[in-house]
Backbone as XML, in Angstrom:
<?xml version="1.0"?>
<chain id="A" units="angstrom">
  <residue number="1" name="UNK">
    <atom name="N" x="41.543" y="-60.778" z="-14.830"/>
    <atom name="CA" x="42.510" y="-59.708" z="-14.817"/>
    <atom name="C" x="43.907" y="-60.304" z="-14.640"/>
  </residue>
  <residue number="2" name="UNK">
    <atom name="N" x="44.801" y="-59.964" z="-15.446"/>
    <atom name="CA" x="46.136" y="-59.994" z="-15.184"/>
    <atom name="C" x="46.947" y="-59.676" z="-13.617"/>
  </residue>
  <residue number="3" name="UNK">
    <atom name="N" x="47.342" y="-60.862" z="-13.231"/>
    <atom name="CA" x="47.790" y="-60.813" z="-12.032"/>
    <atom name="C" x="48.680" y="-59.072" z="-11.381"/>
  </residue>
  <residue number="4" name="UNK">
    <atom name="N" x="49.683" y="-58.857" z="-12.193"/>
    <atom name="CA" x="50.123" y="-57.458" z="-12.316"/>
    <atom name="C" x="49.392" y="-56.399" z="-12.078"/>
  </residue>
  <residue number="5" name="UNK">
    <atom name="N" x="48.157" y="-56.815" z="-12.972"/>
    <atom name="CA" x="47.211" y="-55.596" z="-12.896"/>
    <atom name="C" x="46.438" y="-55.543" z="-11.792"/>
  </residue>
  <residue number="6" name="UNK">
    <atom name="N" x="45.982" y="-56.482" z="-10.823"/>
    <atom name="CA" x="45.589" y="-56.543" z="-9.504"/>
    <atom name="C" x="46.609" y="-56.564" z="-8.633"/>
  </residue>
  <residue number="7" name="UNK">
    <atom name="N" x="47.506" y="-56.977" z="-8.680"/>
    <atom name="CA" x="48.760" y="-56.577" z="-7.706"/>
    <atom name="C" x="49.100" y="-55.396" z="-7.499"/>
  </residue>
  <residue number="8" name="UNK">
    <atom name="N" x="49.189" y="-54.686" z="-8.578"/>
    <atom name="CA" x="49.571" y="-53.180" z="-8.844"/>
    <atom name="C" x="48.375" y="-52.169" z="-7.296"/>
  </residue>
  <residue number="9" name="UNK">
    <atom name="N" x="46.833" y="-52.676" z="-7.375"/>
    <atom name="CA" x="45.780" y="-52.355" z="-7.187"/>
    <atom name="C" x="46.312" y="-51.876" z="-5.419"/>
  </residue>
  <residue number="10" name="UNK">
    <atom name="N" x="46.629" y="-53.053" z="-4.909"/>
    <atom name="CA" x="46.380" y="-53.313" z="-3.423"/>
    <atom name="C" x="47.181" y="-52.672" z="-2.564"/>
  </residue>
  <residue number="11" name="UNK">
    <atom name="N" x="47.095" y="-52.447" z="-1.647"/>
    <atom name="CA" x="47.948" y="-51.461" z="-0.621"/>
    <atom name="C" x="49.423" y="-51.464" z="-0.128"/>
  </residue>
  <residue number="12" name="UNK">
    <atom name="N" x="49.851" y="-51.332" z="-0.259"/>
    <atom name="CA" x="51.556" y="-51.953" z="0.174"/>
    <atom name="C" x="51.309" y="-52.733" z="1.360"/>
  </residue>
  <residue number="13" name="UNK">
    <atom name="N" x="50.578" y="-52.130" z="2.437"/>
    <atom name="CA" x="50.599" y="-53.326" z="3.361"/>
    <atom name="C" x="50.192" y="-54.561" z="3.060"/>
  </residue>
  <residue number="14" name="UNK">
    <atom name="N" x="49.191" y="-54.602" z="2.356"/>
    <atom name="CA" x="48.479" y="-56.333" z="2.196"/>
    <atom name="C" x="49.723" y="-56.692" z="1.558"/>
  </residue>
  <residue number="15" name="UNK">
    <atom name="N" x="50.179" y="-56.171" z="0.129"/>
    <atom name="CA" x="51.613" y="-56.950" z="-0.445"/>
    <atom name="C" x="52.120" y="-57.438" z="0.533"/>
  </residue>
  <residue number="16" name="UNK">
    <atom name="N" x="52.716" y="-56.227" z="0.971"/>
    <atom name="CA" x="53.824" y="-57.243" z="2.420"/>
    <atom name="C" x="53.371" y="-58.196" z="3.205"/>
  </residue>
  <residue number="17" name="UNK">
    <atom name="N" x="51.660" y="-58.243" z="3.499"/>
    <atom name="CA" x="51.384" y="-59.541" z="4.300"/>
    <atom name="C" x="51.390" y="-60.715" z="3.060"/>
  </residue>
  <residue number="18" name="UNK">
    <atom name="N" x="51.030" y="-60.403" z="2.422"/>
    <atom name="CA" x="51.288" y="-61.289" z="1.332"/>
    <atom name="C" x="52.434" y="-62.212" z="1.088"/>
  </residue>
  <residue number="19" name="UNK">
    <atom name="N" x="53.505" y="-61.537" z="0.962"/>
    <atom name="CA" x="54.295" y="-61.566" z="0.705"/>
    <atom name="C" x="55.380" y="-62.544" z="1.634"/>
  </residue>
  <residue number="20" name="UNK">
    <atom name="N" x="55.441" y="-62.106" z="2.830"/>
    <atom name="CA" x="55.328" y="-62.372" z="4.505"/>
    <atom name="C" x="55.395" y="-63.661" z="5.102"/>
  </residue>
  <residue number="21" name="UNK">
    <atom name="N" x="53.847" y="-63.899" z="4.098"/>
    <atom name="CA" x="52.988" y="-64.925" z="4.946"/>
    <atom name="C" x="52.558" y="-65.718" z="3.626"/>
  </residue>
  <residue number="22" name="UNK">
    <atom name="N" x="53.333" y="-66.393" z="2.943"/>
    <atom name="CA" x="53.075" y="-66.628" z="1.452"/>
    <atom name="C" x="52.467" y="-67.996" z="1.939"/>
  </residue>
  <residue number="23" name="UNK">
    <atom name="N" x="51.698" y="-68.825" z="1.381"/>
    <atom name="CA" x="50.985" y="-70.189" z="1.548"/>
    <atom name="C" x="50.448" y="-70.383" z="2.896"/>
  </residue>
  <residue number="24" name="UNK">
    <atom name="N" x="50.274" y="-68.973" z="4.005"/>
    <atom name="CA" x="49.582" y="-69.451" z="5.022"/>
    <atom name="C" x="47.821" y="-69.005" z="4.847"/>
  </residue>
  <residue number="25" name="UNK">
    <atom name="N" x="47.558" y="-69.230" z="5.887"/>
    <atom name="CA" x="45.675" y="-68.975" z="6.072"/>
    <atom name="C" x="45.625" y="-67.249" z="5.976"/>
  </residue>
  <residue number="26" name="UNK">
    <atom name="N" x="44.794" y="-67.313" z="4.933"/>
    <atom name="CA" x="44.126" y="-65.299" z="4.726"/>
    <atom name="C" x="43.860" y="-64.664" z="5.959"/>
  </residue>
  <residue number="27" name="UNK">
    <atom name="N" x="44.040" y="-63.556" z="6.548"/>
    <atom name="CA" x="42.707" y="-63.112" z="7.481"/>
    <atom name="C" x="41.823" y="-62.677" z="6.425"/>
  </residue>
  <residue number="28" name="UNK">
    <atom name="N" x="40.625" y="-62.384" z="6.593"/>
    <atom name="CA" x="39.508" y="-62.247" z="6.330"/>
    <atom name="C" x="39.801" y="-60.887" z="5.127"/>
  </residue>
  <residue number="29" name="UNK">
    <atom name="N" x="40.560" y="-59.346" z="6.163"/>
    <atom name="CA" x="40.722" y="-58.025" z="5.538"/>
    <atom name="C" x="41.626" y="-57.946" z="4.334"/>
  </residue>
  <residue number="30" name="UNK">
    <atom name="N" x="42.592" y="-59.069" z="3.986"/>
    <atom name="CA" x="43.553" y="-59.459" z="3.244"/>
    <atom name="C" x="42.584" y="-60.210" z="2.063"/>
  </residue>
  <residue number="31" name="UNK">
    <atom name="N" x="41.829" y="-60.620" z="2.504"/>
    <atom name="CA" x="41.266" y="-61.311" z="0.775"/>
    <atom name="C" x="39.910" y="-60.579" z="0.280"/>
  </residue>
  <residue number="32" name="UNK">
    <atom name="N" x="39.703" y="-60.132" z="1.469"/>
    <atom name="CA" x="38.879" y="-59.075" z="0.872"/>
    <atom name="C" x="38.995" y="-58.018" z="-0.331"/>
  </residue>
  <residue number="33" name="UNK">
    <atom name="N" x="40.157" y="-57.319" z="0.322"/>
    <atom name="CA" x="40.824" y="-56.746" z="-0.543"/>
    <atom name="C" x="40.984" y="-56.955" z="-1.599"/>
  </residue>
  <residue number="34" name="UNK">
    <atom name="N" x="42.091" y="-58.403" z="-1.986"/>
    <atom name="CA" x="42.800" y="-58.860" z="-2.917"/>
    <atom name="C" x="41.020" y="-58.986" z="-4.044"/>
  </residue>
  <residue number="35" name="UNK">
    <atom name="N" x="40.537" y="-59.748" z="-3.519"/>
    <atom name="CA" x="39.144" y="-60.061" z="-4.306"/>
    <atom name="C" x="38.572" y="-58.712" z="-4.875"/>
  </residue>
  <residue number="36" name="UNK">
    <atom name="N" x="38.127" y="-57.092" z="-3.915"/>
    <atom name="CA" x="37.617" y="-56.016" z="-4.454"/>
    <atom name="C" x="39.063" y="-55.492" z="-5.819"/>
  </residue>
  <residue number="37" name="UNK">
    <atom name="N" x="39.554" y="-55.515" z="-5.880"/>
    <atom name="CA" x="40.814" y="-55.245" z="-6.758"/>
    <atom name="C" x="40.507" y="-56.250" z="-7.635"/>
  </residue>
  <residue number="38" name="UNK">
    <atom name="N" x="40.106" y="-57.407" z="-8.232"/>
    <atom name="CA" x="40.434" y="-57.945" z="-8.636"/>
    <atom name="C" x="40.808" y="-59.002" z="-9.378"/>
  </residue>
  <residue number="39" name="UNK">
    <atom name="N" x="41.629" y="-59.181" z="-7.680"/>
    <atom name="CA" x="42.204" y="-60.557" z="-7.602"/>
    <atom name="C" x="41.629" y="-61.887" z="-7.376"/>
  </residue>
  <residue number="40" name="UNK">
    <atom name="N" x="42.578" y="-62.857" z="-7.044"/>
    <atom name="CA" x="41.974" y="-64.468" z="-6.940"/>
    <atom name="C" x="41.151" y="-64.469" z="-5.859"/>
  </residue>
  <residue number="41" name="UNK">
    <atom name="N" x="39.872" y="-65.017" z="-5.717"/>
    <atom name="CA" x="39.143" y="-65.712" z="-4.085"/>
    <atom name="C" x="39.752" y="-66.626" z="-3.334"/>
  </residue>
  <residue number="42" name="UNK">
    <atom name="N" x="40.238" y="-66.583" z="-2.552"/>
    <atom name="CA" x="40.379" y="-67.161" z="-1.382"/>
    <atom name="C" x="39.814" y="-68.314" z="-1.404"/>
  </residue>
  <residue number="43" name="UNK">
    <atom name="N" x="39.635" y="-69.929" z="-1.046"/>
    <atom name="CA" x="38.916" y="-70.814" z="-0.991"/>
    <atom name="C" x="38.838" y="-70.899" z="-0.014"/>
  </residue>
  <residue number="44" name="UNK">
    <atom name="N" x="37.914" y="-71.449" z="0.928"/>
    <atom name="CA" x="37.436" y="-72.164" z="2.297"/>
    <atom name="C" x="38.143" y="-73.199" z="2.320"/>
  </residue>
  <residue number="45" name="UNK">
    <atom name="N" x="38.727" y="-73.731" z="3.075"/>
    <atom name="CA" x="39.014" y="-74.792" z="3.852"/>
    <atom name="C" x="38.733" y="-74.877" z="5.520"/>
  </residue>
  <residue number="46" name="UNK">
    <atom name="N" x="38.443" y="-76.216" z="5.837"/>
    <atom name="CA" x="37.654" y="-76.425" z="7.637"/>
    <atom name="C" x="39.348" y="-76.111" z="7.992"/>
  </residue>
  <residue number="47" name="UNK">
    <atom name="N" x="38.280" y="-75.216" z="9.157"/>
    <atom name="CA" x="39.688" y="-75.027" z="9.841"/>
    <atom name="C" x="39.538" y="-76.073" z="11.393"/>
  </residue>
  <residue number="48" name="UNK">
    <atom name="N" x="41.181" y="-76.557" z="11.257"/>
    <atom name="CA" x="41.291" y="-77.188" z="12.755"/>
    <atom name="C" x="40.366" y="-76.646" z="14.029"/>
  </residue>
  <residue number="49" name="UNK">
    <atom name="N" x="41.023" y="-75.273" z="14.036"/>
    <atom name="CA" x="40.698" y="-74.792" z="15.417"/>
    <atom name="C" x="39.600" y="-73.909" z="15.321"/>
  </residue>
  <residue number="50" name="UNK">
    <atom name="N" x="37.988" y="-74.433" z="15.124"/>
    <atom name="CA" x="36.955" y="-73.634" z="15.061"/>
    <atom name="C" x="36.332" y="-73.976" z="13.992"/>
  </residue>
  <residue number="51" name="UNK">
    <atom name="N" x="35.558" y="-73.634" z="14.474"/>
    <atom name="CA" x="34.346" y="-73.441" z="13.239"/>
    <atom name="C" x="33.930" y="-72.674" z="12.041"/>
  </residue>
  <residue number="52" name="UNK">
    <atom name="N" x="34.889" y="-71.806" z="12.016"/>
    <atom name="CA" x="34.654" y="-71.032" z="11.094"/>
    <atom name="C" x="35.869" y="-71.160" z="9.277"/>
  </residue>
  <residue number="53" name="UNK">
    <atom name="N" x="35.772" y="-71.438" z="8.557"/>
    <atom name="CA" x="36.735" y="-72.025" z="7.579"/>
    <atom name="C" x="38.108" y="-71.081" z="7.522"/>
  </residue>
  <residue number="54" name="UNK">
    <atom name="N" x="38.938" y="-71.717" z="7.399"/>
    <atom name="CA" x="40.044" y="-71.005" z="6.852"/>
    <atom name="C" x="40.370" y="-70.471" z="5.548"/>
  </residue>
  <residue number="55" name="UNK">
    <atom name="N" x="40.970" y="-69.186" z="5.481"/>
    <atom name="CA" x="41.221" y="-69.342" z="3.739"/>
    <atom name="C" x="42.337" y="-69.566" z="3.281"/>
  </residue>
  <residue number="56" name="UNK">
    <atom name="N" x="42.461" y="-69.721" z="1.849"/>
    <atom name="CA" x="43.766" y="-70.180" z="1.602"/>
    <atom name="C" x="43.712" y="-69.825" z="-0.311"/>
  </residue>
  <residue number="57" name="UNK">
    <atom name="N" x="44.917" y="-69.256" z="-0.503"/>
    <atom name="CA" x="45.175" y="-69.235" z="-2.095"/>
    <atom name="C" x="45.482" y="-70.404" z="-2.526"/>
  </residue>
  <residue number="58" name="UNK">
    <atom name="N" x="45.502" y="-71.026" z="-4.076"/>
    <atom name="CA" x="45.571" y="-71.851" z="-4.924"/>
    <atom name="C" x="47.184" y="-71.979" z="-4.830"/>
  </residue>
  <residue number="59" name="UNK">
    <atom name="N" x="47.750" y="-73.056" z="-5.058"/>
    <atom name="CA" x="49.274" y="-73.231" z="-5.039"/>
    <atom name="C" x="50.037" y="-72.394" z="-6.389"/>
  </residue>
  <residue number="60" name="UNK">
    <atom name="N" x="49.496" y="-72.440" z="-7.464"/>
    <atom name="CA" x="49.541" y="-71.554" z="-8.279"/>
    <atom name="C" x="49.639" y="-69.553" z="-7.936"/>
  </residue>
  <residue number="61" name="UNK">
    <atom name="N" x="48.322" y="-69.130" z="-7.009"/>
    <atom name="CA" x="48.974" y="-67.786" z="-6.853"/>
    <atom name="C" x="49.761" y="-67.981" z="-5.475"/>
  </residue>
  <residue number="62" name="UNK">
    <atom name="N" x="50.192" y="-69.131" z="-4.591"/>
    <atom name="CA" x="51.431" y="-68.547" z="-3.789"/>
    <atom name="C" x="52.453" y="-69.212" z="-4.485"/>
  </residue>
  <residue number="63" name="UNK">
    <atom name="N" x="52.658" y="-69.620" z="-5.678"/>
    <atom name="CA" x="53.740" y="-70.038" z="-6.697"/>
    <atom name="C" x="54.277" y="-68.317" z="-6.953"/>
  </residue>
  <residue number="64" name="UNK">
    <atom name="N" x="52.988" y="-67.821" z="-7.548"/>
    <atom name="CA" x="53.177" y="-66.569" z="-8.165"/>
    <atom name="C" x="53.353" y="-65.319" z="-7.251"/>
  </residue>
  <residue number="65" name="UNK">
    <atom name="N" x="52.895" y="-65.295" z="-5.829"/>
    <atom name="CA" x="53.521" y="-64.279" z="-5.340"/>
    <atom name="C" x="54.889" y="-64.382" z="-4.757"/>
  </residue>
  <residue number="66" name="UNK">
    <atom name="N" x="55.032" y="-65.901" z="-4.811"/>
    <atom name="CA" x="56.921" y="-66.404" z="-4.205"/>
    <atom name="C" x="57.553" y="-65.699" z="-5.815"/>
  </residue>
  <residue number="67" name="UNK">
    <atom name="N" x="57.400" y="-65.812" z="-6.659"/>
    <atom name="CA" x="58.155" y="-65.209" z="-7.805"/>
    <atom name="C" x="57.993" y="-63.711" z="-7.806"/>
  </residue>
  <residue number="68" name="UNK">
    <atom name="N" x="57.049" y="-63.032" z="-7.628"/>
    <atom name="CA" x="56.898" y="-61.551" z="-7.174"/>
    <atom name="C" x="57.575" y="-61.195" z="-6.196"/>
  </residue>
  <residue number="69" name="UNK">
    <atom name="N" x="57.772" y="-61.914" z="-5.152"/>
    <atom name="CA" x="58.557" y="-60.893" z="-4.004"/>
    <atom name="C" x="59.792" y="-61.755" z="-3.980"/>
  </residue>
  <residue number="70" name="UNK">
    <atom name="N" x="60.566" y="-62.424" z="-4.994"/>
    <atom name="CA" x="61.706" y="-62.206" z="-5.506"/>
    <atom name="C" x="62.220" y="-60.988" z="-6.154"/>
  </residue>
  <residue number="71" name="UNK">
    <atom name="N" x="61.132" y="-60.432" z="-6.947"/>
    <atom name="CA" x="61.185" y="-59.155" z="-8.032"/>
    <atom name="C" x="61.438" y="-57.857" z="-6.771"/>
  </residue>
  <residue number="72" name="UNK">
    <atom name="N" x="60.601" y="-57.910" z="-5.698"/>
    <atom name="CA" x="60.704" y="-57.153" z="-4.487"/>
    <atom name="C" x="62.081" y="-57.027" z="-4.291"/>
  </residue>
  <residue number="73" name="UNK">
    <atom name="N" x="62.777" y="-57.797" z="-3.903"/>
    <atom name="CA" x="63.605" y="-57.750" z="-2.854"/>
    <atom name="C" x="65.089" y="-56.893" z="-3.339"/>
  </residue>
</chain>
């Protein structure tokens, strides 16, 4: 799916965490989302603090939501 067309999908709040919090670690309810809409999966990465993985977008979609919430502002 066309990035637009899953962006369009998601709640204004996740945008704004999105947006926010561009190249940091997902919570869990944030890629959930983005994924039922959609959008890109989240990848696992070990997280430092715990056991449980961190997520994280591709440098490519926080390329692409840093150019989107230019269009925002």
């Amino acid at each position: 799916m066309f990035e637009d067309q899953w962006w369009s999908r998601l709640s204004p709040s996740t945008r704004a965490w999105l947006i926010d919090n561009n190249g940091d670690a997902v919570p869990d309810d944030v890629a959930c989302e983005v994924a039922n809409v959609g959008g890109p999966v989240a990848a696992e990465v070990a997280s430092e603090d715990g056991p449980k993985p961190d997520l994280f977008y591709s440098d490519e979609i926080v390329d692409w939501v840093e150019q989107k919430s230019n269009y925002e502002d």
